[in-house]
C-alpha positions, -999 to 999 in steps of 0.1 A, spaced: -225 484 312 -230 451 326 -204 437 351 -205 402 336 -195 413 306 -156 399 302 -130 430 304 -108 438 271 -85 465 277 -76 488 243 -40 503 239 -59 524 208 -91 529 194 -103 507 168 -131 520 133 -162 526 145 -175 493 129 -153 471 154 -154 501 182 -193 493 183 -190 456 185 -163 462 213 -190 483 233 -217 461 227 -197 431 236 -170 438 260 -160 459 296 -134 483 287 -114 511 303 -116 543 287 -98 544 254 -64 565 256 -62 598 233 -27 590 229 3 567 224 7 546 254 40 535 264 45 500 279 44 516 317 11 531 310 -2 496 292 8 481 324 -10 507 351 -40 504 335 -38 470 332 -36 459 371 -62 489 379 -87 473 350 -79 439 355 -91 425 324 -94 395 306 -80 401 275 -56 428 261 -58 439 220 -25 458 214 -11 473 181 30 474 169 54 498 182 43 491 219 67 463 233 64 437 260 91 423 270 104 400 294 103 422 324 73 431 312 52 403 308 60 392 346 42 420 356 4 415 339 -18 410 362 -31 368 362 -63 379 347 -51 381 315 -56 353 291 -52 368 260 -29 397 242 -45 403 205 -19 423 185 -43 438 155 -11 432 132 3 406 113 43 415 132 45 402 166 82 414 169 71 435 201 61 410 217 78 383 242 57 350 230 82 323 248 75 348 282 34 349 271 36 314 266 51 307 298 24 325 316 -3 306 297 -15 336 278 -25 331 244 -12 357 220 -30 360 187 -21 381 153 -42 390 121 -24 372 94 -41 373 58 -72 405 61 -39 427 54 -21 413 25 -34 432 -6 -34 464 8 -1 466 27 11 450 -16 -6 481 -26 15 504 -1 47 483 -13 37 494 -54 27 527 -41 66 533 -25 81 516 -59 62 539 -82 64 568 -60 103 566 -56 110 556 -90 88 588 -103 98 614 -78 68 621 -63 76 636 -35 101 659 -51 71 666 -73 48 676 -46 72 698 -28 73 717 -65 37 720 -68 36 732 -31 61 762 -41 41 773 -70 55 753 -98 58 783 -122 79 773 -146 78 745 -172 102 720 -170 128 714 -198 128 680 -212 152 662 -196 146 678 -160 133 655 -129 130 627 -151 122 597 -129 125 560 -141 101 536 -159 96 506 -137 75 487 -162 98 462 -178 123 462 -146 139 437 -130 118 433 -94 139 415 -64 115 403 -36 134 393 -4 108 375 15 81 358 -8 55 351 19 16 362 15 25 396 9 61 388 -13 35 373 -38 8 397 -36 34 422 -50 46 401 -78 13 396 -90 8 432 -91 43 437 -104 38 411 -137 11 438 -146 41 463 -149 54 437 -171 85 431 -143 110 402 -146 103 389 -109 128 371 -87 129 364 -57 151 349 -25 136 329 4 144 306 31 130 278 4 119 278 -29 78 280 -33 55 250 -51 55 261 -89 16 270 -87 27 295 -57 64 307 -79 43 319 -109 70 318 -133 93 340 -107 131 331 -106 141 318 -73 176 321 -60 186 311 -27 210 332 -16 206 369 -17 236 378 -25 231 361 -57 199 378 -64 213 414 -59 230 422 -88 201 412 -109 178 441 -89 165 473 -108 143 474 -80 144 452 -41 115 455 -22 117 440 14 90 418 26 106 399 58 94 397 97 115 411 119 138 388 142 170 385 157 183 370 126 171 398 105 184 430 127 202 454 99 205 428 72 201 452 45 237 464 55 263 486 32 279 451 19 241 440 3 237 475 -6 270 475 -24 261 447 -47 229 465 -63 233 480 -100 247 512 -95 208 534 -87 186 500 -81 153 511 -62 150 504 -29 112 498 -13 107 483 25 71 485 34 81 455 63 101 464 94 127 493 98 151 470 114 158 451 87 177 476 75 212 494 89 197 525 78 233 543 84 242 524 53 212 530 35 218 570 39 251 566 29 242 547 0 215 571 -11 234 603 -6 264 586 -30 238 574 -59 245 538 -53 206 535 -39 190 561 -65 159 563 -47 140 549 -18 103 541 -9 98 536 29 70 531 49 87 515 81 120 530 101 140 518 132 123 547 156 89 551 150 74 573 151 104 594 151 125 585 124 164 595 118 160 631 101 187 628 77 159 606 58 139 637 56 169 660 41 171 632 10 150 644 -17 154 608 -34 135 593 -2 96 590 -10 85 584 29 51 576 48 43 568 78 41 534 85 2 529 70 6 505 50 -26 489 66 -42 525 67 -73 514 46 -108 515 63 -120 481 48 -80 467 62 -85 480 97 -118 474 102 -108 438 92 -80 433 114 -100 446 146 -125 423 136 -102 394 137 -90 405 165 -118 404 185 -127 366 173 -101 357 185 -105 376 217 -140 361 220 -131 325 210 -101 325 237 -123 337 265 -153 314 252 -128 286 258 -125 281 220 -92 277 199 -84 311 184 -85 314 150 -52 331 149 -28 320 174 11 329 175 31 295 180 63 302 202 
């Protein structure tokens, strides 16, 4: 591979679509097999010495760690929309641009949030596990009954590109949509969806809240026992967003005493090793974090990734940048 070629070092591999224009394109260190941590991002780092860096969620740099990237780098491309593991004022400071993929993700991580809703409101999980024993017996006629969402009340805490993606999906379940957010949308953008501006407010109207907020210091364990509390009495509860936006010690609690009757979640405080008490919960339908996981998504969002990669290093604007 030609030394000219500028060096782009991958924490993960990328679909063979972007993987090819990577190779064809790019310099790279071999790809690693498994999840790095941050001290392995950084060894390989000042023994590649590269140019750019495309990075994914769930690996942080911080502070600490940002001071120690070798000056090479003039670029960190997170192929996500989140950039909550990320230090961007300590980026910033070192003059490296850090870019995201806003937009190429929208519909199909609103898919994964109807997905959670319908599959916690029908049981689906507890279905599978019965179909995995053998089912062998019909079920009487008021047995595992889930719950209809069509006609529901749908709360959407965060009504950004994907917020709205989900209430278009949800007025074709016929949903009364609401929603709360740090200011109320244009009318064009609303749709006819009831805006209240504090949440608080909003709860009590929720058959169903799904969560669709970045995560922030602000936002740490918002969804806390108090907000829980003020749901109807067996509300639905979807977060296909962050994992700590939510105290999940009062989510449990609220799930094992019926106040939550079910639970849709695609995103948890540890990944990938979530609290276990989540998985003893038969009322929990969980996955794990893929709400993304589509091959047109990903190829996407590695695509847009390296523009931006290419643009930066071309000594273009990038398409995508992060603003501190």
């Amino acid at each position: 591979m030609s030394p000219t070629r500028p060096r782009l070092l991958l924490v993960q591999r990328q679909t063979g679509p972007v993987m090819q224009r990577i190779e064809q394109s790019f310099s790279i260190a071999p790809v690693p097999d498994h999840r790095l941590t941050t001290r392995e991002l950084l060894d390989m780092a000042r023994a590649f010495q590269p140019q750019a860096i495309m990075t994914a969620t769930g690996l942080p740099l911080r502070g600490d760690d940002v001071a120690q990237l070798p000056d090479c780098v003039k670029v960190v491309a997170t192929v996500s929309v989140g950039t909550d593991h990320l230090d961007i004022p300590a980026l910033h400071a070192r003059g490296i641009i850090v870019t995201n993929t806003p937009d190429v993700l929208t519909e199909c991580n609103a898919d994964m949030a109807m997905l959670l809703m319908l599959a916690a409101a029908r049981r689906a999980g507890e279905y599978t596990t019965l179909m995995r024993a053998g089912w062998g017996r019909g079920l009487a006629m008021d047995e595992m009954l889930g719950t209809r969402i069509s006609g529901k009340r749908l709360g959407i805490v965060g009504m950004g590109r994907i917020g709205r993606a989900v209430a278009r999906r949800a007025r074709g379940f016929d949903m009364k949509v609401m929603y709360s957010n740090r200011r109320r949308l244009p009318a064009d953008q609303e749709a006819g969806a009831t805006y209240f501006s504090t949440l608080t407010d909003m709860l009590p109207h929720c058959d169903i809240l799904s969560l669709h907020l970045p995560a922030s210091p602000e936002t740490d364990g918002m969804i806390n026992a108090d907000l829980l509390g003020r749901l109807p009495r067996g509300a639905i509860f979807v977060n296909a967003a962050r994992g700590a936006l939510v105290d999940e010690d009062a989510l449990i609690d609220a799930l094992r005493s019926g106040q939550v009757g079910a639970a849709g979640l695609d995103v948890f405080r540890n990944e990938p090793n979530p609290d276990p008490r989540f998985l003893e919960l038969p009322n929990v339908f969980l996955t794990p974090h893929v709400g993304s996981a589509t091959v047109e998504t990903r190829t996407d969002m590695g695509m847009l990734a390296v523009d931006n990669v290419e643009a930066v290093l071309a000594g273009r604007a990038a398409l995508t940048p992060v603003a501190a």
